[in-house]
N, C-alpha and C positions, 0 to 999 in steps of 0.2 A: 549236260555240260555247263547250263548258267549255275552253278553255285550260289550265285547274289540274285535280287533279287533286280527289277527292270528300276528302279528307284537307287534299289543302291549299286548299279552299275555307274548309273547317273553321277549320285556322290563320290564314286572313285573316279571319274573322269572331273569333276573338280579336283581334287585330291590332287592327280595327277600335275594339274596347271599350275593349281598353288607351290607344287614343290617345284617347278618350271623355274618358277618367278621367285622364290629363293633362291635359285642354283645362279641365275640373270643375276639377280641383285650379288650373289656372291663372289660372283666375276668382273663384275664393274667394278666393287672398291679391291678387289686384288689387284684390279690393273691400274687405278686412282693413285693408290700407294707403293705400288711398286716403283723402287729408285730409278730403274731402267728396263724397259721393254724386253730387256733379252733373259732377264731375270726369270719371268717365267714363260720365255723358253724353253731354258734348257732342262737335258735328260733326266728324268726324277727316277726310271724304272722301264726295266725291257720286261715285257713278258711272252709268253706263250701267245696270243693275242695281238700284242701292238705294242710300239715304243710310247709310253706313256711322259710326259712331260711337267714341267712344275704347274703349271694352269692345270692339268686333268687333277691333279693331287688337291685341288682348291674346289674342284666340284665335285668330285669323289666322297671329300669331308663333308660335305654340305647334304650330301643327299643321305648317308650314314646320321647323321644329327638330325636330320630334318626326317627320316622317319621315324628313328626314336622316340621324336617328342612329336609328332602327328600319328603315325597310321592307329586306324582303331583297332583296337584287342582283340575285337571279334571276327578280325577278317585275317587271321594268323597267314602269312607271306613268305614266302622264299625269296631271295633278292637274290639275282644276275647282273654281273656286272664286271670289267677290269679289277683287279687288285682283289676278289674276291679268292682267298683260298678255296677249292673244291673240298679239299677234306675237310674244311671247318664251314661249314656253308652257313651262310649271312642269313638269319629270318628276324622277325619282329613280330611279334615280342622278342625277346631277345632269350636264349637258349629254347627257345622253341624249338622238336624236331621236326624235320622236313615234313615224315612222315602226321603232324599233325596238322600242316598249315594248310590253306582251302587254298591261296591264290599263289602265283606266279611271278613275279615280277622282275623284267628286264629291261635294264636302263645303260642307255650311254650317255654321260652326262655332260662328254662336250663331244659331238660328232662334227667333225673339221677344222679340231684343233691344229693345224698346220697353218692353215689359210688365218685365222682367228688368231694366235696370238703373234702373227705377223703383221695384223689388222688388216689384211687385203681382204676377205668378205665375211660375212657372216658365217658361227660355229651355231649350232643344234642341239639342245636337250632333247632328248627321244625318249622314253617310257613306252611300254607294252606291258599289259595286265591281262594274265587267261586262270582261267580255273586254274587249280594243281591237279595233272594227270602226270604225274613224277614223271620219267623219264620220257616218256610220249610223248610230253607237254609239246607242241610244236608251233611255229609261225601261222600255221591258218585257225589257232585258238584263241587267238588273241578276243579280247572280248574292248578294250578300252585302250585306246592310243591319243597320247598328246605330244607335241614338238613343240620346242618354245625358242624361239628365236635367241640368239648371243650376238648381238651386235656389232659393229666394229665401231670405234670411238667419233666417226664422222654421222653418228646415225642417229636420229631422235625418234625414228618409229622401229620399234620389234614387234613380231608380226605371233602370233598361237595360234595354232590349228589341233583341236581333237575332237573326237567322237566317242559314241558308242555305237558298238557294230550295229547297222541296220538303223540307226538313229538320226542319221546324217551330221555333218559338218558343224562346228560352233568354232567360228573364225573371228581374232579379232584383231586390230590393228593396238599395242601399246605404246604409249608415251615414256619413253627412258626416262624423262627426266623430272616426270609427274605418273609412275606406274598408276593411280587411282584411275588415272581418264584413259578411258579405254573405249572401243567402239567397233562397232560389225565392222568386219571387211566382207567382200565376196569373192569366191574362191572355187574357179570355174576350170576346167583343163580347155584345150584347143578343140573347138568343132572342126578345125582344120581336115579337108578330105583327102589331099597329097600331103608331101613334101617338101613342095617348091615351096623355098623363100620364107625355110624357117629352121628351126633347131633342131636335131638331131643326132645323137653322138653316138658313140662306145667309148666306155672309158679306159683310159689308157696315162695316167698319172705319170708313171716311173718309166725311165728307162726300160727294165725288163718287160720286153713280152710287147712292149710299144709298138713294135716293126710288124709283128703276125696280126696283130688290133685293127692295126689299119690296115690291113692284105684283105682282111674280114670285112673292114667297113667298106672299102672302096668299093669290092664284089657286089655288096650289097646293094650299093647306089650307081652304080652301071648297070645289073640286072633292070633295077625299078626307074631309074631316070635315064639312060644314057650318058654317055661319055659327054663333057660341058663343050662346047664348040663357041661359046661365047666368053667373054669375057666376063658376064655376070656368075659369080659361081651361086648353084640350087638348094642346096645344103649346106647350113652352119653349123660348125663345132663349138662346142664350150664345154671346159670340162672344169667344173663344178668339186672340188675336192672333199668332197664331203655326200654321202650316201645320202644323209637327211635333205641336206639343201637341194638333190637332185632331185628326190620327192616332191619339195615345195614349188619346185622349177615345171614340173609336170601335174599339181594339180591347179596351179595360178595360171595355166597357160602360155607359160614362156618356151616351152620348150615340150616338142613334137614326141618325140622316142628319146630312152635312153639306157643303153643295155653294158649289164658288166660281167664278162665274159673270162673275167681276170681266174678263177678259178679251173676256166678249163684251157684257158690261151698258158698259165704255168704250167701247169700238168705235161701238157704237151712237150715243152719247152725244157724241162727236165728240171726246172725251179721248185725249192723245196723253202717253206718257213717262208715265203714273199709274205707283204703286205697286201692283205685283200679285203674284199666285204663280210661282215661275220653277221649271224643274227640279231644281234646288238645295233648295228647299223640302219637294217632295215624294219627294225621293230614297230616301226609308227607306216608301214607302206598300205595299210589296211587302213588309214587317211585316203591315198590315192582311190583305193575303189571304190571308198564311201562318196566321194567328189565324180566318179562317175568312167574313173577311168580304167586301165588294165595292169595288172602286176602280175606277173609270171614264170616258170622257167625259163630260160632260153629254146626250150623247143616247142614250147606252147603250152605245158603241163604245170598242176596246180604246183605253187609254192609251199613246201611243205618241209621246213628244218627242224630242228630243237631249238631250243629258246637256253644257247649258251655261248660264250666266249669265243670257242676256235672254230667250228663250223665253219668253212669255206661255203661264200652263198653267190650264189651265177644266177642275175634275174635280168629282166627286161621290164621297161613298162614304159604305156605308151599312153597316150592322152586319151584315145579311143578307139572300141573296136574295127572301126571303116579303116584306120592307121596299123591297125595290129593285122588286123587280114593281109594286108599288104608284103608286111616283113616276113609273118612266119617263114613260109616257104622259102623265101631267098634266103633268110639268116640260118636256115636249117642245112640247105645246098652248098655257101659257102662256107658251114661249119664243117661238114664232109669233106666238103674239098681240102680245105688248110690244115684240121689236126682231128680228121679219119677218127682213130678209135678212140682216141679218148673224150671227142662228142658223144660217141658209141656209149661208151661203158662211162662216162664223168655227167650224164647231164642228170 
């Protein structure tokens, strides 16, 4: 499966940062120059995937020009990504066929675009690079993931987190407004043994599917903590609109569990086409276990998708396994209970 070699995985996980910090820098002066914030906004493009926006079309370009004139010849690539036609598949070199390219690559180039160019919190560059096993190719091949913070305009540090699988973490805190000074962060998940008196969610974004989300959650945390009889409440929500940022949220320690159940709470529900997590979202989650923590199916089984666009993706992850023992069980009970067979036959 390593294709490259333990050196030049290394050099694609630079690779990967450097084209981060292109995409960063290319959204800052879109938003600089842009006359009014609503500008990029609004609707540039719906697809099969996701409603894509004028900011996604500004980082979309940037990663199209920025591999052209970086990636190396010799590591011929498939590119995954929004706006990518299937029949004319994206590689670099350029008219390369699939059939000849070694690697893989899936990128979302602004994950939480909603929250981001409203400037309410930070949007995600995400990259995932695996061998090329064509159509196989799937999320536990990933060999190299980087995320690269998109700031919101109040912000002077953007934060990078990638690896190389088995290599551990290389975290560092950047300076917006002097990118050159840059410096270690540490980037630790919660030793936390309960629940009490910390974070943990299911996401539940949109109206659709909202109501059965938390029928789920609540079950969950009456099984493991009881009903609250005080006025302090045990368990915090935050929901985090963005897949990537929810990652970062759980390998910095801010937040306990957090599971997206969105592909089998629609299903259920009889919702067709909703907005949900796709491969592309979770691409850099293989971060989280490098950091020491859990990423999962919802019923405790390995994560294992394709590395494309529409893939509907139902995961959990948890800061650590004393926290994960905890949920399985009950999140498995109250998936039975609320939506029966398509836990059954969807997980």
């Amino acid at each position: 499966m390593n294709d490259l070699t333990a050196d030049e995985w290394e050099q694609a996980r630079v690779l990967l940062c450097r084209m981060g910090d292109d995409i960063r820098a290319a959204i800052l002066n879109a938003r600089n120059e842009a006359a009014d914030a609503a500008d990029l906004a609004a609707v540039a493009e719906v697809t099969p995937a996701d409603t894509l926006y004028r900011i996604d079309k500004v980082s979309e370009g940037t990663v199209v020009g920025w591999l052209g004139a970086n990636w190396p010849t010799e590591w011929p690539v498939e590119v995954v990504m929004e706006g990518v036609d299937e029949k004319e598949p994206l590689t670099f070199p350029r008219q390369t066929s699939v059939a000849r390219t070694r690697l893989k690559l899936i990128v979302d180039p602004i994950d939480g675009t909603r929250s981001l160019m409203y400037d309410k919190r930070s949007g995600w560059v995400l990259a995932g690079l695996a061998p090329q096993l064509g159509s196989g190719t799937n999320l536990s091949h990933i060999m190299v993931a980087a995320m690269t913070e998109l700031p919101t305009t109040k912000q002077w540090r953007a934060d990078q987190i990638s690896a190389v699988r088995g290599a551990g973490l290389v975290a560092q805190g950047i300076n917006v407004f002097k990118p050159q000074e840059r410096w270690p962060i540490t980037v630790r998940p919660s030793g936390a043994t309960d629940f009490r008196h910390g974070f943990a969610s299911l996401v539940k974004f949109f109206p659709e599917g909202k109501a059965l989300t938390a029928q789920i959650e609540e079950a969950v945390w009456d099984q493991l903590l009881g009903r609250t009889r005080t006025h302090t409440p045990l368990v915090f929500d935050d929901q985090y609109l963005c897949t990537g940022g929810q990652i970062y949220e759980l390998m910095t320690g801010r937040d306990r569990m957090v599971g997206d159940l969105r592909p089998l709470v629609l299903s259920a529900l009889g919702y067709g086409g909703m907005t949900m997590c796709h491969p592309y979202d979770i691409c850099t989650g293989m971060l989280l276990t490098e950091a020491g923590g859990i990423l999962e199916r919802p019923d405790g089984g390995r994560l294992e998708v394709p590395l494309d666009t529409t893939t509907p993706v139902a995961w959990v992850g948890f800061a650590n396994e004393i926290l994960a023992a905890q949920v399985r069980p009950v999140l498995r009970q109250a998936c039975e209970h609320y939506i029966g067979a398509t836990w059954r036959n969807g997980r």
